[in-house]
C-alpha positions in Angstrom: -30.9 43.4 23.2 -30.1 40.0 24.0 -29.9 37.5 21.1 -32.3 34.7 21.4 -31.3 31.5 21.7 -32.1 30.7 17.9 -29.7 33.6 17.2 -27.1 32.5 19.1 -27.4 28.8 17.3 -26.9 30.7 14.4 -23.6 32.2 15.4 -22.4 28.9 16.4 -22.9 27.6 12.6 -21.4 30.7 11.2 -18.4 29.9 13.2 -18.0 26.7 12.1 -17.5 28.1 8.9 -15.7 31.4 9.7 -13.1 28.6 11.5 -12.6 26.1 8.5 -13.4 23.4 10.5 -12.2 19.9 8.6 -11.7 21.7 5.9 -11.5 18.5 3.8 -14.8 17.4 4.8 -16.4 20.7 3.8 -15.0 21.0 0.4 -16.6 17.8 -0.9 -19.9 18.2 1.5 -22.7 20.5 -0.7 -23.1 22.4 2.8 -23.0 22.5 6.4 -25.3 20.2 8.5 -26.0 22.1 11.8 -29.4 21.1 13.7 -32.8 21.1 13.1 -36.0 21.6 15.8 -37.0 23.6 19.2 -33.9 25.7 20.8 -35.7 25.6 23.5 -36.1 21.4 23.6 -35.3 19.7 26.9 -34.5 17.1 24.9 -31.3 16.7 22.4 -30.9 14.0 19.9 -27.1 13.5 18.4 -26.2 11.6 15.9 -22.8 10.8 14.6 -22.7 12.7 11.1 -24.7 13.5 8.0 -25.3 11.6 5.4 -26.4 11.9 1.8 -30.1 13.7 2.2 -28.8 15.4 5.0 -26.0 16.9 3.2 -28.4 17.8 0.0 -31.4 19.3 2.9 -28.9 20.8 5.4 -31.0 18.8 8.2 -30.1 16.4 9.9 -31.9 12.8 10.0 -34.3 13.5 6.8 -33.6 10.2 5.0 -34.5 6.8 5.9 -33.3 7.1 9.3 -34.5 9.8 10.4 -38.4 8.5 9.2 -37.9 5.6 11.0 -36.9 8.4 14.1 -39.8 10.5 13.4 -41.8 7.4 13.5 -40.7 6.7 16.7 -41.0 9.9 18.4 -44.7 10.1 16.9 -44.8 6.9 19.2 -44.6 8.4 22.4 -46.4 11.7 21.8 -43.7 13.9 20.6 -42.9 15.4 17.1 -39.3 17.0 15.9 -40.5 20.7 16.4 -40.8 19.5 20.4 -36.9 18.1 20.1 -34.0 19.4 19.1 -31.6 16.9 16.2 -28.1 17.6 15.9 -25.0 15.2 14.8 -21.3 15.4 16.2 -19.7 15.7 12.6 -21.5 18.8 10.7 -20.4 17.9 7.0 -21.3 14.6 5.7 -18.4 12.0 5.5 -17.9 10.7 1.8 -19.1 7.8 1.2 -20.8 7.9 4.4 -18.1 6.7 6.3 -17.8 6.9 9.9 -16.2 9.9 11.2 -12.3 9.9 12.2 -11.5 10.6 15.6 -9.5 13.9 15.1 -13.4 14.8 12.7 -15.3 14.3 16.1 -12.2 16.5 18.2 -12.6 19.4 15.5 -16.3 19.3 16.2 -17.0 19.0 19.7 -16.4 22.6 21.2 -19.2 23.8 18.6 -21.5 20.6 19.9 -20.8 21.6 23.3 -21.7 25.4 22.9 -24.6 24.2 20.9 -25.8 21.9 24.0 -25.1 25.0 26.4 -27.0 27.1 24.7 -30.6 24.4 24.3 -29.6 23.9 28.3 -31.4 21.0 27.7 -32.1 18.3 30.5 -31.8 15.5 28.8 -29.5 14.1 25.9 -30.3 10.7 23.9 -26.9 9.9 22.0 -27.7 8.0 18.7 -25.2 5.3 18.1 -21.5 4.7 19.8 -20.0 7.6 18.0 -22.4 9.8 19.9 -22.0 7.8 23.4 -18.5 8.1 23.1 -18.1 11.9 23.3 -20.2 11.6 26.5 -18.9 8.5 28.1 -16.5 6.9 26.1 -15.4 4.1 28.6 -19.3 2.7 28.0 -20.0 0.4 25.3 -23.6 1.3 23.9 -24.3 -2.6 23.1 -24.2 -2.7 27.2 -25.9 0.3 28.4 -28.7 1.3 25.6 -31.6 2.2 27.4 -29.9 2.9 30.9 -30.4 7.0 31.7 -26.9 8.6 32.9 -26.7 11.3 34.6 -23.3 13.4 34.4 -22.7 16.8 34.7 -21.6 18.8 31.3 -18.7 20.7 31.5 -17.0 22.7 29.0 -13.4 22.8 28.2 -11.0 25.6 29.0 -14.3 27.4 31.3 -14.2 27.6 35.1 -18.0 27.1 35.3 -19.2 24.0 36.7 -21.3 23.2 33.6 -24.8 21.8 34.4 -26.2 18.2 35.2 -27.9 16.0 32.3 -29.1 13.0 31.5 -27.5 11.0 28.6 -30.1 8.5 27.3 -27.6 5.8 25.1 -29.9 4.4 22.3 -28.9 2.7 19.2 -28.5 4.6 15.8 -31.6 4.4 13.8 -29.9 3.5 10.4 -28.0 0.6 12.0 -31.5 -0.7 13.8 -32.9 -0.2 10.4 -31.3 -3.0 8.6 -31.0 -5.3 11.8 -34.6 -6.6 13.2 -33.3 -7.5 17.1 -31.4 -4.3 17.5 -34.6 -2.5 15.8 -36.9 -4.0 18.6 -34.2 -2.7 21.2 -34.2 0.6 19.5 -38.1 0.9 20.1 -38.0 -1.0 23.3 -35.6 2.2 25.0 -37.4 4.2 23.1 -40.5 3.9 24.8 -39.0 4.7 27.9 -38.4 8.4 26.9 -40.9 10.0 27.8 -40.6 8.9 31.7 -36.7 9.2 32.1 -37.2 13.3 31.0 -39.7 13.8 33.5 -37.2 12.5 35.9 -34.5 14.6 34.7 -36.7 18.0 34.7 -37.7 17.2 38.3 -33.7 16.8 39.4 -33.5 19.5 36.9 
């Protein structure tokens, strides 16, 4: 029988694991940070990497953040069982530091199978960490809130990967703390909800 998509998320997390990724990073993390929400979303939040609840909860965005995100997708009709919340980095950083390059490297094939597993249509990147693993020439401060559309493709495959939309917003623990980039945050925000019914129509 075919393993459903849950299942195969799973796997993805037991690999992690099974491969010692950053194996620094996991021995002073309390445990892995994989994702959290609908396997079947059409729409994928990334973050950069957990932080302190998340590392204690094993979900991503449950701290102050991630009320401030659930806030803002109550805004526009949607809860987090309707999305699905991952980060780039799996194990939290100490000292909540942001994550090294080489961090991000180590982490991305399991990000990618995660993403081609969801096949989801459209991608909002939280922060420039996230924006950088999809279009790293782009700087977020000048494109947040302006849909992308590239076409995912996954290293050492032959398949053409499939099309998405990346939605660049700004982190929600940075926008916390800074009351202009806060009111950008819920500005692009707001426009959600129409840019994925574009990208399901292309779709």
């Amino acid at each position: 029988m075919a393993k459903s998509k849950q299942q195969q998320l799973d796997d993805i997390a037991v690999q992690i694991v099974a491969d010692k990724v950053c194996p620094e990073l996991a021995e002073q993390a309390t445990q892995l940070v994989f994702g959290d929400g609908n396997p079947d979303a059409k729409l994928v939040f990334i973050g950069e990497a957990p932080g302190k609840n998340e590392d204690l909860q094993g979900k991503p965005f449950v701290g102050a953040a991630g009320k401030f995100l659930d806030e803002m997708l109550a805004s526009i009709g949607m809860k987090r069982k309707d999305v699905y919340i991952t980060n780039i980095v799996k194990y939290r950083p100490p000292n909540n530091r942001d994550p090294e390059p080489e961090e991000k490297k180590a982490f991305l094939p399991y990000l990618q199978a995660q993403l081609e597993v969801i096949q989801p249509v459209m991608v909002a990147t939280l922060g420039r960490h996230s924006l950088s693993c999809f279009l790293p020439d782009l700087q977020i401060s000048k494109v947040h809130g302006e849909p992308k559309r590239i076409r995912l493709k996954f290293e050492n495959r032959g398949d053409k990967g499939f099309p998405v939309i990346i939605l660049p917003l700004f982190h929600p623990a940075a926008a916390l703390y800074n009351g202009s980039m806060k009111a950008t945050l819920m500005e692009d925000f707001v426009r959600v909800p129409a840019v994925l019914a574009a990208a399901q129509l292309i779709k």
